[in-house]
C-alpha positions as protocol buffer text, in pm:
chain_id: "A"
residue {
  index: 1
  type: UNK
  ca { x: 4814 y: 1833 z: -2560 }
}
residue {
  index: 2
  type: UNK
  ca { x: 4805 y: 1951 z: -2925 }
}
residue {
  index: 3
  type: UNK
  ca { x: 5088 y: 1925 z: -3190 }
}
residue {
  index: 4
  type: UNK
  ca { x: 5087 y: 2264 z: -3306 }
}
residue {
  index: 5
  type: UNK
  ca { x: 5253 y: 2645 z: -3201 }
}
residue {
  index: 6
  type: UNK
  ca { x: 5032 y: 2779 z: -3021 }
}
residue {
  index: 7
  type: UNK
  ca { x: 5302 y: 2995 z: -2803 }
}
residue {
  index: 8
  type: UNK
  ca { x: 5054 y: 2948 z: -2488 }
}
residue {
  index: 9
  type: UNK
  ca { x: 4845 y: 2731 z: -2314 }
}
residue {
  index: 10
  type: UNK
  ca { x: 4441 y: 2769 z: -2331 }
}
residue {
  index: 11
  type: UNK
  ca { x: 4128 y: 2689 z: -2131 }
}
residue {
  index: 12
  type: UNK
  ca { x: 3812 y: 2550 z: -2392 }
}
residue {
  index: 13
  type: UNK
  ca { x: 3491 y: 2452 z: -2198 }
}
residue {
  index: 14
  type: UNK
  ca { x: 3611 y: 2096 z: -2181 }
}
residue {
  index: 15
  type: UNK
  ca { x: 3958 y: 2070 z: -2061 }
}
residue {
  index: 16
  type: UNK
  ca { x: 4310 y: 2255 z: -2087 }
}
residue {
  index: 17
  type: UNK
  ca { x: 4504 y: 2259 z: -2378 }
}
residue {
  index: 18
  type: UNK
  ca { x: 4920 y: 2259 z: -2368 }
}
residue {
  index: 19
  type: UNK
  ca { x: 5112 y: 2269 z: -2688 }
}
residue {
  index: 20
  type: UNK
  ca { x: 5362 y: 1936 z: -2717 }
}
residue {
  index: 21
  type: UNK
  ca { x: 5690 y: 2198 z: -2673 }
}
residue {
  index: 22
  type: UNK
  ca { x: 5534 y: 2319 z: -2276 }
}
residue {
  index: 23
  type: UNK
  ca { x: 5591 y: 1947 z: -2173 }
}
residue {
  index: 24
  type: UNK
  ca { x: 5926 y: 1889 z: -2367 }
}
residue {
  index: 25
  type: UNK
  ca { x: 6045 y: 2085 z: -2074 }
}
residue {
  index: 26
  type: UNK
  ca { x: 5972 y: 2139 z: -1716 }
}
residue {
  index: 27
  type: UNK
  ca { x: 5612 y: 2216 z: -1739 }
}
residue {
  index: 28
  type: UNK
  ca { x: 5571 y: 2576 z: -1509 }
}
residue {
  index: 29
  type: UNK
  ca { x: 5307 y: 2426 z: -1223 }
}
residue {
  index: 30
  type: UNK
  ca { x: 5187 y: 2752 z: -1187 }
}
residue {
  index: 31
  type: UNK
  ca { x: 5047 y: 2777 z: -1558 }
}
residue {
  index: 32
  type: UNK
  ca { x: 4867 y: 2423 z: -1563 }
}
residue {
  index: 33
  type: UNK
  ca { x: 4678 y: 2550 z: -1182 }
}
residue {
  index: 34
  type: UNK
  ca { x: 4575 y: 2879 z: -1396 }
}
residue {
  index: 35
  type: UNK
  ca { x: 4435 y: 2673 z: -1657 }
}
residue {
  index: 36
  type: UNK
  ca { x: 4277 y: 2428 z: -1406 }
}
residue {
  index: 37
  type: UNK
  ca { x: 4099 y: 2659 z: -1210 }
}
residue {
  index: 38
  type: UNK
  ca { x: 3928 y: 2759 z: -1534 }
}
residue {
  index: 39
  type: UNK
  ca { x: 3722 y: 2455 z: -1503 }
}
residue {
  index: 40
  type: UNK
  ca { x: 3597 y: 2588 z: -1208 }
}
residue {
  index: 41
  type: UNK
  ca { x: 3586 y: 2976 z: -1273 }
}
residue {
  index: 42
  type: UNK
  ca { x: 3511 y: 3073 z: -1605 }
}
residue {
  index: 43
  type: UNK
  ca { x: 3453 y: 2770 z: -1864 }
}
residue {
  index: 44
  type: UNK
  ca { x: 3182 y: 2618 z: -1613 }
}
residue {
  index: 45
  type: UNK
  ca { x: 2979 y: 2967 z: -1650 }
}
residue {
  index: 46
  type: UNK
  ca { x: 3041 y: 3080 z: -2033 }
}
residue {
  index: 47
  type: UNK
  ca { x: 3161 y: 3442 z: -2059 }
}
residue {
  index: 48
  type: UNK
  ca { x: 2859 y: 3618 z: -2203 }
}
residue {
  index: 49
  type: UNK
  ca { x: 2996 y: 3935 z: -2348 }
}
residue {
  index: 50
  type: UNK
  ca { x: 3443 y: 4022 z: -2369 }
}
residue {
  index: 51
  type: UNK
  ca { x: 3390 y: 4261 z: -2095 }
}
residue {
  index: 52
  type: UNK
  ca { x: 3339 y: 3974 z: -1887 }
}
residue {
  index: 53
  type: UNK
  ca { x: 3639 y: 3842 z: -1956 }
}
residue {
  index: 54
  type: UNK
  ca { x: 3853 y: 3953 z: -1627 }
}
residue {
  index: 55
  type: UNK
  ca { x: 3607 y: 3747 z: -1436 }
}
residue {
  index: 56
  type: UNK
  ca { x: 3727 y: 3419 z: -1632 }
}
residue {
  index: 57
  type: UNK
  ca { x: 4103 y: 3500 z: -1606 }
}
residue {
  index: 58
  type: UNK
  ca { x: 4113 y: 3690 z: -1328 }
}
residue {
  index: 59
  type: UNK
  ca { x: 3988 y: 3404 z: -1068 }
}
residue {
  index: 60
  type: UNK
  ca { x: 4229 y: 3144 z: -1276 }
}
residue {
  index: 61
  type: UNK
  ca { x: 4554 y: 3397 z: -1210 }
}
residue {
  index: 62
  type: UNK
  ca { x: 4401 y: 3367 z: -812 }
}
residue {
  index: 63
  type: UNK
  ca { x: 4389 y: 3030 z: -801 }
}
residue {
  index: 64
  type: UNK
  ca { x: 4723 y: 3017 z: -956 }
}
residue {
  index: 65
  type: UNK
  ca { x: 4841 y: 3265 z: -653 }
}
residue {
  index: 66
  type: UNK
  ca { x: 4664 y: 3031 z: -407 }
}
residue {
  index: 67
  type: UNK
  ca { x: 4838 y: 2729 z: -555 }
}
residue {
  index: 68
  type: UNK
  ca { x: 5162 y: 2847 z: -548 }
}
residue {
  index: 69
  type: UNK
  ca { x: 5050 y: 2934 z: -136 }
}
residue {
  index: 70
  type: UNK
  ca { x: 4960 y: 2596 z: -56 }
}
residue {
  index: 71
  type: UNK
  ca { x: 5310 y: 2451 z: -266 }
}
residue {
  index: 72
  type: UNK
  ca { x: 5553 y: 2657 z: -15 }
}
residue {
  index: 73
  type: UNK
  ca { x: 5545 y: 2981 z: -255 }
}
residue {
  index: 74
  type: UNK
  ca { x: 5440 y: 3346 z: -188 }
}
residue {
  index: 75
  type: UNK
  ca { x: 5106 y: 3385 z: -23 }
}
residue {
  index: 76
  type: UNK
  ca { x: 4830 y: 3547 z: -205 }
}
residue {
  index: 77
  type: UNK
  ca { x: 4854 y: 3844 z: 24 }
}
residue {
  index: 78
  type: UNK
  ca { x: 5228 y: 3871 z: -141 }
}
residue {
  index: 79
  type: UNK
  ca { x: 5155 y: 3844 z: -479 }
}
residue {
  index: 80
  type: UNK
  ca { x: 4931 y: 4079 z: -487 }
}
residue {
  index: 81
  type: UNK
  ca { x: 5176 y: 4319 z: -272 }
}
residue {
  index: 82
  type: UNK
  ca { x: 5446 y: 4217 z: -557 }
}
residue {
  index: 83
  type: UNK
  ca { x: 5207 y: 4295 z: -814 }
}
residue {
  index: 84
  type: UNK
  ca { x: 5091 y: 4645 z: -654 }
}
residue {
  index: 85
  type: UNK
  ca { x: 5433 y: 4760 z: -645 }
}
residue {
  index: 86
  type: UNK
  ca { x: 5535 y: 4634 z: -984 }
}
residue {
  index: 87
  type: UNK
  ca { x: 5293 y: 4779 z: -1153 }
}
residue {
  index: 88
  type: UNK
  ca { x: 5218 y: 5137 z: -928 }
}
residue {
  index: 89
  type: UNK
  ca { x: 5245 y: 5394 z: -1160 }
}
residue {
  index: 90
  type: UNK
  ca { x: 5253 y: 5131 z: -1541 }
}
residue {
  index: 91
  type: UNK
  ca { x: 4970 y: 5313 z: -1709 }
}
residue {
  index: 92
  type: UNK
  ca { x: 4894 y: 5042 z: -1918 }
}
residue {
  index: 93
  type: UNK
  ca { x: 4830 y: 4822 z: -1648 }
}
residue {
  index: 94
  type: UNK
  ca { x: 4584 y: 5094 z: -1482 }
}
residue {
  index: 95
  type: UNK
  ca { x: 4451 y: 5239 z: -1819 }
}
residue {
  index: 96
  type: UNK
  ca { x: 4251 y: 4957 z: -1941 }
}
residue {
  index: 97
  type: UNK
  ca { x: 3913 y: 4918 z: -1790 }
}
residue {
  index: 98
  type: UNK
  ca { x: 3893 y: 4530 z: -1703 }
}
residue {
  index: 99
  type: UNK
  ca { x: 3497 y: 4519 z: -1733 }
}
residue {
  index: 100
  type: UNK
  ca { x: 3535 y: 4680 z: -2096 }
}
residue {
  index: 101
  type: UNK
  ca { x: 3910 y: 4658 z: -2223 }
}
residue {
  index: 102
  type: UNK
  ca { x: 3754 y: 4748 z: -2588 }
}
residue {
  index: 103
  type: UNK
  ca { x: 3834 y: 4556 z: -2951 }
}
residue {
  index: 104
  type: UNK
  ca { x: 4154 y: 4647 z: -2958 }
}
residue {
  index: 105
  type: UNK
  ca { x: 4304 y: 4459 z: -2664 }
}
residue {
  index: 106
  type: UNK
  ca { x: 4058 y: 4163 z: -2610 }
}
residue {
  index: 107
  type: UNK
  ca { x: 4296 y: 3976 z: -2325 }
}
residue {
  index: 108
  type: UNK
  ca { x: 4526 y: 4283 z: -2177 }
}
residue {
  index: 109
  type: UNK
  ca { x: 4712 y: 4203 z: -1888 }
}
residue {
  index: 110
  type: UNK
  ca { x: 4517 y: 4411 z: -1679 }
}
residue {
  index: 111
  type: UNK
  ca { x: 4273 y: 4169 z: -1645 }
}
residue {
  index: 112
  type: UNK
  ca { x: 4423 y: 3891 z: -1557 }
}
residue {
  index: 113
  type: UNK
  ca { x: 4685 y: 4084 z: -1293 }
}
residue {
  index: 114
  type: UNK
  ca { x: 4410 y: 4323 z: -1202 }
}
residue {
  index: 115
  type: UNK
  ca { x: 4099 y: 4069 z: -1139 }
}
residue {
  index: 116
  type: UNK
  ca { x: 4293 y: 3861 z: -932 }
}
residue {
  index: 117
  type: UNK
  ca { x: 4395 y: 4152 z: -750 }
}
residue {
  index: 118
  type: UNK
  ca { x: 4012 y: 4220 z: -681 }
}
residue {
  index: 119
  type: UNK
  ca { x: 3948 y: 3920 z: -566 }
}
């Protein structure tokens, strides 16, 4: 935990890191799995190049989906239905391509919602 604004929590190669404010209140269980699972997919293998990006985020925003399975939430199966028909026809989700989302949008959405999708 860090004493600073960050406005997010962040995987590094050694560990997550949480502003002070996330655990001033109830910390979201679902955020600390997604930056758990980064030990083990993504931070463990260092992203060579930004394209590979949706590889590192996309398996943490899985493993967040298969956390919140195994805690009596929606299955996997489920979020990714949810997320299919939330996002059917948002161009911006669908736009970007994950494997090379370009300089100007280094972490879009799409490939966090989209690479956990694939997998």
């Amino acid at each position: 935990m860090v004493d600073a604004n960050l406005g997010f929590a962040i995987e590094t190669q050694t560990r997550p890191v949480y502003e002070s404010f996330f655990f001033r209140r109830k910390p979201n269980p679902v955020i600390i799995a997604h930056e758990i699972a980064h030990q083990w997919f993504g931070d463990s293998v260092s992203v060579n190049r930004w394209r590979d990006t949706w590889l590192n985020e996309g398996f943490a925003t899985w493993a967040s989906w298969l956390y919140a399975e195994k805690r009596s939430g929606p299955n996997a199966n489920t979020n990714f239905a949810r997320m299919w028909h939330l996002y059917h026809g948002v161009h911006s989700l669908w736009n970007v391509q994950v494997a090379n989302p370009g300089r100007q949008e280094v972490l879009p959405g799409a490939i966090y919602i989209r690479g956990a999708m694939a997998l």
